[in-house]
C-alpha positions, 0 to 999 in steps of 0.5 A, spaced: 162 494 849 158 490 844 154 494 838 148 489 840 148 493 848 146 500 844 150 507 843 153 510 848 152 517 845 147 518 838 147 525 835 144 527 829 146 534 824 143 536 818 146 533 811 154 536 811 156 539 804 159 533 801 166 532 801 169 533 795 167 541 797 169 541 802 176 544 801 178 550 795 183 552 792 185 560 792 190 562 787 196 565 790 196 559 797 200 553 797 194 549 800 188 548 800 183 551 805 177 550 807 170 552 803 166 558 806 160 553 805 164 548 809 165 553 815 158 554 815 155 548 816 161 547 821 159 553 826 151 551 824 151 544 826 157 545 831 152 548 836 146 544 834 151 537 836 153 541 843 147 542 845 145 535 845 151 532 848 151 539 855 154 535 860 158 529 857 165 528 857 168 526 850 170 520 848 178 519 849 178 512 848 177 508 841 170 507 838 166 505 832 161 510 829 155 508 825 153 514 820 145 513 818 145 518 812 139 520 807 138 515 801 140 518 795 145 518 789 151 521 793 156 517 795 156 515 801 162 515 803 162 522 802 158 523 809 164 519 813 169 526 813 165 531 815 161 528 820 168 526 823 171 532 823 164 535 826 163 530 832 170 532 834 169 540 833 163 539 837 167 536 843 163 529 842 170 524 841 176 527 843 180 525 836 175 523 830 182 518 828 180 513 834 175 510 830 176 503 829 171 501 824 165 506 821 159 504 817 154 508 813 147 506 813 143 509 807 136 510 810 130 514 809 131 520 812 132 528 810 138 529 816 144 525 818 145 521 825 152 518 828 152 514 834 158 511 838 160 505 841 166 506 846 172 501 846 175 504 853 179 497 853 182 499 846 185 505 849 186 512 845 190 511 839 190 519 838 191 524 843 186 530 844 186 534 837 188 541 837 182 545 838 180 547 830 178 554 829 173 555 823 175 561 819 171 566 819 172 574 815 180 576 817 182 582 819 187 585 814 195 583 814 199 588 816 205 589 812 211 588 815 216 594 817 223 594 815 227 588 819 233 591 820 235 599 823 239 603 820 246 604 823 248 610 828 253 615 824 257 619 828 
């Protein structure tokens, strides 16, 4: 499909923390993970993005994106991340990885807006992502038992 022929799917979401926040660092793990703030605006937005796709199957195949984001003094390419990782969170590509080109337009908007183009005779690079689990409050661990049994005397 050429991009003169439009989008196959255009979704718009409110403007995603930027990618530098998007993860933290908490003392005592190994690993980054995910901001609170990040995780709200993954739930917030994942329902305003799958209200505007019911009823259409997520793109398998490869594709091209076109981000149209607010003018400012952002980095632009700050928006790229988040939007991929929301489009696929809400079931609109199946893998954000099978993007073939992404272009981030500045316009004069307060929101952001993605637009697909599928390139079903590409094929799909990536297979279907495990469905993300954005965190929420956590249950307490349970301290683990003794793993060993004491030996029977007698």
């Amino acid at each position: 499909m050429k991009m003169a022929d439009g989008p196959a799917i255009v979704v718009t979401m409110a403007k995603p923390p930027s990618a530098n926040r998007i993860w933290r660092n908490v003392p005592g793990l190994r690993h980054p993970v995910r901001s609170e703030e990040y995780n709200a605006w993954l739930r917030s937005e994942g329902w305003n993005v799958k209200r505007q796709i019911v009823g259409m199957e997520p793109l398998a195949c490869r594709f091209d994106l076109v981000i149209e984001v607010p003018i400012s003094r952002r980095d632009t390419d700050n928006f790229a991340k988040p939007i991929g990782d929301l489009c696929q969170y809400a079931g609109v590509v199946t893998n954000d990885g099978n993007v073939r080109k992404v272009t981030i337009e500045p316009v004069d908007r307060t929101d952001c807006m993605a637009a697909f183009w599928p390139l079903p005779e590409m094929g799909a690079v990536r297979k279907a992502a495990k469905p993300v689990r954005v965190a929420g409050p956590r249950a307490p661990r349970k301290k683990p038992g003794m793993t060993w049994l004491e030996p029977k005397r007698g």
